[in-house]
DONUKOL-615275 format. One record per atom (N, C-alpha, C): residue in three letters; y, z, x. Coordinates in steps of 0.05 Angstrom, whole numbers, plus 5000, padded with zeros to 4 digits. Each point is the difference from the previous one (the first is absolute). Example, Ala and Ser with C-alpha at 12.3 -4.5 7.8 and 13.67 -1.06 7.14 Angstrom:
// DONUKOL-615275
ala488651565264 ala502450004982 ala502450005018 ser502149864993 ser502450015016 ser502250144985 
***
This chain:
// DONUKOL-615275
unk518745205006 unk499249765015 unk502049945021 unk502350064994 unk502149915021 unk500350265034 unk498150224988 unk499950195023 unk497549885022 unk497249974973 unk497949815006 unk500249815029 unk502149714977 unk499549785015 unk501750115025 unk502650115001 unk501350025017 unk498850085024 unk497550205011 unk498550155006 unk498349825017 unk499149784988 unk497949754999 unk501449905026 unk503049844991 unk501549865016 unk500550245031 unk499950224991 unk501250135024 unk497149965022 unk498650044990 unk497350045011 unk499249825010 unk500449764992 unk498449685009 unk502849945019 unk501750125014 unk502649985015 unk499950185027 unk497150214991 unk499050115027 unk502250264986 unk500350124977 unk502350265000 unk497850284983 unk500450135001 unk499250314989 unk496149824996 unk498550005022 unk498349814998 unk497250304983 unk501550255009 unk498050315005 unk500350044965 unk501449844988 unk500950194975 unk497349834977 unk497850204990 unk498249904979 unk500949894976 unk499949654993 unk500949994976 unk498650024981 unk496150125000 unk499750124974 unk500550295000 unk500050115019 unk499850274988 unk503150044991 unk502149865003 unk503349984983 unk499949964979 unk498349794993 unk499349694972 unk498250014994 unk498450115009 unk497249974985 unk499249744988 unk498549944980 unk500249754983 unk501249914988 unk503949925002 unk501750014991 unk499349714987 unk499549785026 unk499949784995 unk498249804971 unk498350135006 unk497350044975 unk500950184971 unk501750165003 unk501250164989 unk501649824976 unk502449875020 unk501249844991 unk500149774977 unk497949935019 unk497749724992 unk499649994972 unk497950275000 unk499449994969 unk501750254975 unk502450025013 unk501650084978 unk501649714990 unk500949955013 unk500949755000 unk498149734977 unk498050015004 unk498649924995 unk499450064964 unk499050214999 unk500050174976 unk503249974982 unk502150125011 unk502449914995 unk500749714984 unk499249735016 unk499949794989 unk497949874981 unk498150075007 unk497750014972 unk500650054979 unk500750224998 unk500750154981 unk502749924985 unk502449855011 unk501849924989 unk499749754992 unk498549775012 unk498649764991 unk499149994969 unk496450255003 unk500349984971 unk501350074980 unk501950205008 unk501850094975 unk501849684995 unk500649875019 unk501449744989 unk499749774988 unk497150015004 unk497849784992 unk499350044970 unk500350234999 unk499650194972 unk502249884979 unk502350055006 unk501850044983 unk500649654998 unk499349815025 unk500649754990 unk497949854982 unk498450134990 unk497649854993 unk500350154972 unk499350254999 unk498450144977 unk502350224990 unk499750114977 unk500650214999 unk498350244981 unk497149865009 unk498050205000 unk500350235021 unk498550234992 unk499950265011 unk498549975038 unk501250085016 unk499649895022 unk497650245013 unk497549835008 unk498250215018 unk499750055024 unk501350185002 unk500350075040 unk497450085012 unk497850124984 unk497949975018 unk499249855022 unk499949854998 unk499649805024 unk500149995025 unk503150024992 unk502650085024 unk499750315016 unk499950074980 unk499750355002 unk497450085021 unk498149854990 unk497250055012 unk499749975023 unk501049695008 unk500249845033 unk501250295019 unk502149964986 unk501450255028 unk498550194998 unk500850274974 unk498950204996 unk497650135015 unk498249694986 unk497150175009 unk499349785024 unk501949895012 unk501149955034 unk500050135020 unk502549865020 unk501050165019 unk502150145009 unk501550024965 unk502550045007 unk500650264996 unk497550324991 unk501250215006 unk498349975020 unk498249945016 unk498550065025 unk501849865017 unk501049815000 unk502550015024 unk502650165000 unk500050164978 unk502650175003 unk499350235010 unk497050104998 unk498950165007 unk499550095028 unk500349755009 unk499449955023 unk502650085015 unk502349904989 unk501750145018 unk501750134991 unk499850154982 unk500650254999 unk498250235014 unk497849974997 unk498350205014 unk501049995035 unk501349815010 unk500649955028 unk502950094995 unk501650064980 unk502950015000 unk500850245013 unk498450254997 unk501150335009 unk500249865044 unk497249955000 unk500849955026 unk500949755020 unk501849824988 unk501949845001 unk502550095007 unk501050084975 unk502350274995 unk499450135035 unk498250134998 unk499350185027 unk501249875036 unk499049794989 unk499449685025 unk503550075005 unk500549934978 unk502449834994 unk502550195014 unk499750284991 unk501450275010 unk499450035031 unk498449925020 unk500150055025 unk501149715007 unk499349754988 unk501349765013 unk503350085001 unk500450054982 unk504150034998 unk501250205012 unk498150135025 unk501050105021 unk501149855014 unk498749805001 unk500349745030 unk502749944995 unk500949845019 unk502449895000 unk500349734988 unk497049895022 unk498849734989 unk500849934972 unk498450174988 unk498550054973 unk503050004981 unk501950115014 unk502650124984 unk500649704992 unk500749895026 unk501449804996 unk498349754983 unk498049975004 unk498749894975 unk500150054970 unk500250284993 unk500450024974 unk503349914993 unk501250105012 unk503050014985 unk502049795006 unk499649895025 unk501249625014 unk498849844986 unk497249944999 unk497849804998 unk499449974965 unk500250234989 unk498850034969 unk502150234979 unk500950125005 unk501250124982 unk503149874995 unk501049815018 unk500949904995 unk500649784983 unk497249864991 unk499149754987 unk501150104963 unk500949724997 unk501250144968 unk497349964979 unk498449965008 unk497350044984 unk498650284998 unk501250145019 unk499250284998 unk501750164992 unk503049924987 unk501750114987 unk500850335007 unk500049995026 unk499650345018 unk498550185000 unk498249934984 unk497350155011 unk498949975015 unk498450305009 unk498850095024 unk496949854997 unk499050025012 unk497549925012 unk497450254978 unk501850245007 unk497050074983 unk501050084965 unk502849964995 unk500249974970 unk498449754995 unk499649815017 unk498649724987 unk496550065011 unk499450115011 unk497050044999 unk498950144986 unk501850164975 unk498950144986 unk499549844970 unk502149785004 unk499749824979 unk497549934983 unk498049945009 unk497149944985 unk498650194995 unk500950215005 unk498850314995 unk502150054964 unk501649964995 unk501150014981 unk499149784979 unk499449715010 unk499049744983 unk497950184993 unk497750045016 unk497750174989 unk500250064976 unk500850345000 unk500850114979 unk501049814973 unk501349795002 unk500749844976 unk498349834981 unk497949895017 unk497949904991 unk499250124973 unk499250274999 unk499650144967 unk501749924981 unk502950055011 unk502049964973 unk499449634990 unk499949855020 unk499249764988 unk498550044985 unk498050014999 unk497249984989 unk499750124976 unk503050185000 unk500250284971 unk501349764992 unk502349945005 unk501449754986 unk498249784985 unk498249865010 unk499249754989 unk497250204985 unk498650224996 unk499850074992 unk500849984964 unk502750145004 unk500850154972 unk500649734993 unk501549815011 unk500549804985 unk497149754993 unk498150115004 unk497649774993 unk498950064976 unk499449844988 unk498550064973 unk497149844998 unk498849925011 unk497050015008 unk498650235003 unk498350134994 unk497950264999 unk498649935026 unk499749875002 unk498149875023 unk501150025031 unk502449874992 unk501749965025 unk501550315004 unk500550224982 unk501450204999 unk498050225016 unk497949944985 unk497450175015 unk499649905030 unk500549745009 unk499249965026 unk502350115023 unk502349934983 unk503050085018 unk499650225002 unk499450194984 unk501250295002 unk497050145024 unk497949914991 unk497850095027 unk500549905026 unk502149785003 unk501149845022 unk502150235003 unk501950124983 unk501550115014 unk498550235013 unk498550224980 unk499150215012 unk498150025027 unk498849785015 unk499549895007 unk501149995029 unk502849874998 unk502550055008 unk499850275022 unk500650184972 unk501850214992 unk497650155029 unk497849994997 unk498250105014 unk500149985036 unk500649734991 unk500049895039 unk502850125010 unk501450084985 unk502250175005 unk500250285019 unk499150124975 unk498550315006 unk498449965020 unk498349914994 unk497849985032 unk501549875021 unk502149935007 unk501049895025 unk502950245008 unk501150154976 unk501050235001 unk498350165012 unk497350035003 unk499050215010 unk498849955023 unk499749735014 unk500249895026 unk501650015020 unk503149954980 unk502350075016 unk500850225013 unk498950224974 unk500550325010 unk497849995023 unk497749914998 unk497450145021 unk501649865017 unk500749735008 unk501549995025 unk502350065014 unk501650084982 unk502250185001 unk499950315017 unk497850094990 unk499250365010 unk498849865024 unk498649785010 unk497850015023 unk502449995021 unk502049764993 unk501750005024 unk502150135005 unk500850244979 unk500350324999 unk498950125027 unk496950084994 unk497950075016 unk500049995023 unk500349765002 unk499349815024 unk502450145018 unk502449944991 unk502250045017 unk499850275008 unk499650254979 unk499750275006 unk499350095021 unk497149884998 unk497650035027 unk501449955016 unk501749745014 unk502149965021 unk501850215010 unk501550094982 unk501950255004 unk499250235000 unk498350214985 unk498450134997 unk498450095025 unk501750275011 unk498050075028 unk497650175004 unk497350015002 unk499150254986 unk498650195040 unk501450225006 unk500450135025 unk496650145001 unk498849995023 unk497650184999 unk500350264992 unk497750094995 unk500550314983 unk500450125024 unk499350035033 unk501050095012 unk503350045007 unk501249744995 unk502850025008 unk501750084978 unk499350004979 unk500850034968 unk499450345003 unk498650175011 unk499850234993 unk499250115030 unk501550145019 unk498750085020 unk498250215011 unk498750064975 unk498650304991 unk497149825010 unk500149764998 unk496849835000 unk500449875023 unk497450175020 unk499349875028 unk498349915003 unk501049725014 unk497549774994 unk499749915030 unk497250055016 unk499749925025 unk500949675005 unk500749915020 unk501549624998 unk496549885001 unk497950135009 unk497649844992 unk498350004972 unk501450124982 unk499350074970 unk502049814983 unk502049885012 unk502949894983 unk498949714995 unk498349915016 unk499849784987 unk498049904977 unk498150234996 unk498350104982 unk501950044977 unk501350095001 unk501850064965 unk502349745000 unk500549785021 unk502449954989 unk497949774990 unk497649934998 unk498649824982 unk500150054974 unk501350264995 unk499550144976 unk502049954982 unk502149865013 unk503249894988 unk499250034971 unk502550065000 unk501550074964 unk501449774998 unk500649855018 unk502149754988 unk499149844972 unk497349945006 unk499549814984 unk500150134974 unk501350274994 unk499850124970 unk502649714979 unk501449975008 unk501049744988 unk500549734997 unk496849965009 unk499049735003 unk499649904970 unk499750144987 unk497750034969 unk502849884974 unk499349775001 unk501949894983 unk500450134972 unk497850164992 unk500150054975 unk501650254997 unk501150055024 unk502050324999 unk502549874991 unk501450174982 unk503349914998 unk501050195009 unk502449925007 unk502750125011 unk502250054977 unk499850254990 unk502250054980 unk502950105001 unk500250055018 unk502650155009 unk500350105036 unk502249914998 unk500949985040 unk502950124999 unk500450145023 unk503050124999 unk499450135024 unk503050045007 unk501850185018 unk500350294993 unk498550235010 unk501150334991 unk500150125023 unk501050234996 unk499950135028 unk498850265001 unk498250025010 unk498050315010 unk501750205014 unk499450254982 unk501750255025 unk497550105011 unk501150045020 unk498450105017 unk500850305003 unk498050165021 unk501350315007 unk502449975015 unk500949765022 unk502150015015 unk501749735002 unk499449814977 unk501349854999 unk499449794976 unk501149824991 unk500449824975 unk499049655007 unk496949964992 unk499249745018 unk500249844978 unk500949725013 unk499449814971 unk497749875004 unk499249944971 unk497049934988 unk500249834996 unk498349794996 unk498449784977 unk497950094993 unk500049974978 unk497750024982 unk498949704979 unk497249985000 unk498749824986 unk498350154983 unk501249964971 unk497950034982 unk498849894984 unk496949925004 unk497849815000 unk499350144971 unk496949864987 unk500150114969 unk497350175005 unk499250085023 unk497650155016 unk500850275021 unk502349945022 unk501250215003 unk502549985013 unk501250115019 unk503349965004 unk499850165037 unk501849734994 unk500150125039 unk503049945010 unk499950315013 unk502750115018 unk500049915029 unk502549695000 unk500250035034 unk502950075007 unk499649985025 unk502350025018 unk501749785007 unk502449944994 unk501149765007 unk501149955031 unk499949735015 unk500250035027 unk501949704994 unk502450015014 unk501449695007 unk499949995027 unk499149655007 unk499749855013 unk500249825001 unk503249985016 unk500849704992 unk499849875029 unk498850095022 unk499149875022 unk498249734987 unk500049795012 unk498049805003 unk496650075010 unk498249864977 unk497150095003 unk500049755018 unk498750035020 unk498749785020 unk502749805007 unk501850035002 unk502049845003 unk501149854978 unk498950054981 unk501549754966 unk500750164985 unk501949924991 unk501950134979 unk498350114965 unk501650314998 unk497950174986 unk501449814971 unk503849855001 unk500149954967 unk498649825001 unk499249875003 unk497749734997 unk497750144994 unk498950264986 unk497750074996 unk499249834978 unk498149994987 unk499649804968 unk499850294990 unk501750044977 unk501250274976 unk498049914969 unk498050165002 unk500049954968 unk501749974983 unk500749864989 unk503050044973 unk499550144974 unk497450134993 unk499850224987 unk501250245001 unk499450115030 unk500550245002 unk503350054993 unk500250245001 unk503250074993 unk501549885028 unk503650014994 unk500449845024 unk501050245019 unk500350215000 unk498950255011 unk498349945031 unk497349974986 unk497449975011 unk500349795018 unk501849794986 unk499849695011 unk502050035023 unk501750025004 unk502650205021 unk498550085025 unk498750204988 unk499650145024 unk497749935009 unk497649824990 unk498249895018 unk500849745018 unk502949784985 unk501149925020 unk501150095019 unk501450295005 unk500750125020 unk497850095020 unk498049974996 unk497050015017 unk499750354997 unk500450084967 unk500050244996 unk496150075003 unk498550295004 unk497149984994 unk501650314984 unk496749994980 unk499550324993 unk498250155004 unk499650135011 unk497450255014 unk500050124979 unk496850005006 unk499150224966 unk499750285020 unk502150164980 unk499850295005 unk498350144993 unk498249974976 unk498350145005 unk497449864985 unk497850124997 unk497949794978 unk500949964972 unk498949714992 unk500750014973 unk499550134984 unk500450034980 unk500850344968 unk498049764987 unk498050114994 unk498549894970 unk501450084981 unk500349824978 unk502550134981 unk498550244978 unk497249985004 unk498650284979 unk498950225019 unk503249975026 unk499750245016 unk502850045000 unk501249834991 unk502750125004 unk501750144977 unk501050285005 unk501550094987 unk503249945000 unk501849924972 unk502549955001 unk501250264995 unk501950075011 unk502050254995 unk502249995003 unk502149974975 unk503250065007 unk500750225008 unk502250035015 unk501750205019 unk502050034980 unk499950354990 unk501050124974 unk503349965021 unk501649924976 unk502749975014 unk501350335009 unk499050235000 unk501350235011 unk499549915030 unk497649875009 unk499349975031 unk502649805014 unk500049844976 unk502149825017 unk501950125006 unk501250244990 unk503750074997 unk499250155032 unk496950174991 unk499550285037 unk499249865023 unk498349754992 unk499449845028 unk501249635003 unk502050064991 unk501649825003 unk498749725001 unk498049954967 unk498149795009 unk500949804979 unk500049734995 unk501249844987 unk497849844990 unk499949954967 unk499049904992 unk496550015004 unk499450215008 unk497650075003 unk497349964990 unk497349925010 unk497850054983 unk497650025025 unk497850054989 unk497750155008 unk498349925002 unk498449905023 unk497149814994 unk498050195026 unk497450084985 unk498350215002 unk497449855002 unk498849955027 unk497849864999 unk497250215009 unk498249884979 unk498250254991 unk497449925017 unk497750135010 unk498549825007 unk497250064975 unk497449935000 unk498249954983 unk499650314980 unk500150185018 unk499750294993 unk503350154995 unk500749825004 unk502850014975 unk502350315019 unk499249985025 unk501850145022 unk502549825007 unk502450105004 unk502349895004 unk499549925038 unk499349745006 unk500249945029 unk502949935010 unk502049854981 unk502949905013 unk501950074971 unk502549945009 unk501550084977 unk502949915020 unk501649814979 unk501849785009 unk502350064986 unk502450085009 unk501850074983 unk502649785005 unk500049854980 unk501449664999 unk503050074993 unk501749825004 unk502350044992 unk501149744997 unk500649984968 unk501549694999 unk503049945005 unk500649825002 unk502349865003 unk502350094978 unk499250044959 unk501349974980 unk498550164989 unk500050114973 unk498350184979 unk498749724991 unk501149795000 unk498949794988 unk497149915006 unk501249895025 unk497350015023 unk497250165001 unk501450284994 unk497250265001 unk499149934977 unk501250034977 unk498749924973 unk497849704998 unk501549885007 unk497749705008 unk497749985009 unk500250225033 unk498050075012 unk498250154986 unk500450274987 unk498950064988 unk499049934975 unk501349904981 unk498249784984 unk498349835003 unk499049895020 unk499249745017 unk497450165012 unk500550145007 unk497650265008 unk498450134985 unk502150064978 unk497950114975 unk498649844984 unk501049714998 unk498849804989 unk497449865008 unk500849995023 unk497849945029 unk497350174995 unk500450314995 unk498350085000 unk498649994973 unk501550064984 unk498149944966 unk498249754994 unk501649725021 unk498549844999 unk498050005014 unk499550125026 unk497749995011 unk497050194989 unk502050254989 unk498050224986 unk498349834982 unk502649904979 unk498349784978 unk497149785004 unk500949865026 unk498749845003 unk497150075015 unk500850265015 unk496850135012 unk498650244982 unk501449974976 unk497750174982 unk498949724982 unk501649844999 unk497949734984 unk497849905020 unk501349965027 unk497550015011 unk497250205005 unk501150164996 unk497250205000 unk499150024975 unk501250014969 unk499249994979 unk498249685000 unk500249795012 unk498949724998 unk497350005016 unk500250225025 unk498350075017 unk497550154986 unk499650204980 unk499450224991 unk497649754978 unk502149844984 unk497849864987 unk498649685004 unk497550114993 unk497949865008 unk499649774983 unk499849755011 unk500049764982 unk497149984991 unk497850155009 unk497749914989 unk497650344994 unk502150114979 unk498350335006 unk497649924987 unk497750285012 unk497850094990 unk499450004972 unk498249974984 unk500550024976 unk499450354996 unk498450025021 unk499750364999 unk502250265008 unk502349795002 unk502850165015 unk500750114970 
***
């Protein structure tokens, strides 16, 4: 509240007027409101309790109002906004503005006891999670059948809106993954990408409708593994990025560019705070990656380690082998990677082999799910 109000006052003063205070705060205020709220309820009747009676006390009541309330649907609410806050929050503290607001204006305040701005926005994302253990608590200690049966469906209940907002977080998590990729992510016409393919300039605009970009628009793709390797080449040693997705894996080319896009400064880009900070580095340096070649379906791609006699005769380090097959199972490309550590290769290659078992797995259940018929013949 003291980053909040502070924010409020700067703003009604004509100062940082550009900076969104929901998408920072979300429904902090409302947030507040009824924890607070809940909070004192709840300590009322425990007091009312003990001065009156010392009959067995029934929190149903209490339990119900909030519970089956607003008080996980408002936490829900902003936590589901918290990944891209965090996000907000990582391009604002480029500014200078912005600087001097956090650390003059509020980190100074002894109510924030030197914490940062986003150790304390993560705060109600942790209350969340606590809610169960209450509810396990007054639970075990109730001795009503009635009231024990209602608490404990209240907690699972709970326990549910949990999980399901864990798996909101991730879907929004990978989209603005995605999202950013597509940004950095260069994909070159097959003409300029391969100069074997001659394309008349009145035929080019016929295929470039045909874009490949939008291949990671599709929220439901994940991104499992990202890194730095380096490709030998016949006459020289290029470095790579590689993205490997849980569908197929793509080899680009890394390019830095720390010139200014259109005149504004490339660190002020907005950085997902997912990605590794690798990734995050060099897209503030106004880094792109060109895809070198098409993406590898991963039940086309073959993995192959480089037997260590090769390394000692061709002086290759930490080596491995990726063999992309096409439908009729002919070798079209073949990528010979080189990591950084043995560590590194091993990762990669685990991460690849994993990648692929999971995908194998999941497209023979779909074809086995495909095969049967929810309503057969009786003459079948």
């Amino acid at each position: 509240k003291v980053f909040m109000n502070t924010l409020k006052y700067l703003q009604s003063n004509e100062l940082l007027l550009d900076v969104d205070l929901w998408r920072l705060f979300a429904n902090l205020e409302e947030l507040n409101k009824i924890s607070l709220s809940f909070v004192k309820n709840f300590f009322e009747f425990v007091k009312k309790h003990i001065s009156k009676s010392d009959s067995p006390m029934d929190f149903s009541s209490i339990l119900r109002k909030f519970f089956q309330g607003d008080l996980c649907q408002t936490h829900q609410i902003y936590c589901l906004n918290y990944t891209s806050a965090v996000f907000y929050l990582e391009n604002l503290r480029q500014r200078e503005d912005f600087g001097i607001y956090l650390k003059q204006w509020c980190e100074q305040h002894k109510q924030c006891k030197r914490l940062h701005l986003p150790e304390l926005l993560v705060a109600p994302l942790h209350r969340l999670t606590r809610y169960p253990l209450l509810l396990n608590n007054i639970w075990k200690r109730s001795t009503d059948e009635t009231e024990k049966g209602f608490i404990l469906s209240l907690k699972e209940k709970v326990e549910k809106s949990i999980r399901d907002l864990e798996g909101k977080v991730k879907w929004l998590d990978n989209f603005q993954k995605l999202r950013q990729l597509q940004e950095v992510i260069m994909w070159p016409q097959v003409w300029d990408r391969d100069k074997r393919f001659f394309v008349p300039e009145c035929l080019k605009q016929s295929l470039r409708e045909n874009s490949s970009e939008n291949i990671l628009s599709s929220a439901s793709r994940l991104l499992l593994h990202e890194g730095r390797l380096t490709l030998a080449e016949s006459t020289r040693l290029l470095d790579v990025y590689l993205f490997l997705f849980d569908d197929f894996l793509l080899i680009t080319k890394t390019k830095h560019n720390k010139k200014k896009y259109g005149g504004s400064d490339t660190s002020l880009i907005p950085v997902c705070p997912s990605l590794t900070p690798e990734l995050q580095s060099f897209i503030r340096e106004g880094g792109v990656c060109t895809i070198l070649d098409q993406p590898i379906p991963l039940d086309r791609l073959i993995l192959k380690n480089v037997d260590p006699i090769h390394i000692t005769v061709f002086s290759l380090r930490n080596a491995f082998l990726i063999q992309h097959e096409n439908r009729y199972r002919q070798c079209i490309a073949v990528f010979l990677l080189q990591a950084q550590t043995e560590t590194v290769k091993k990762t990669w290659m685990s991460q690849i082999e994993t990648a692929i078992s999971d995908y194998t797995t999941r497209h023979e259940t779909k074809q086995s799910t495909a095969f049967l018929s929810p309503a057969e013949s009786s003459e079948i």
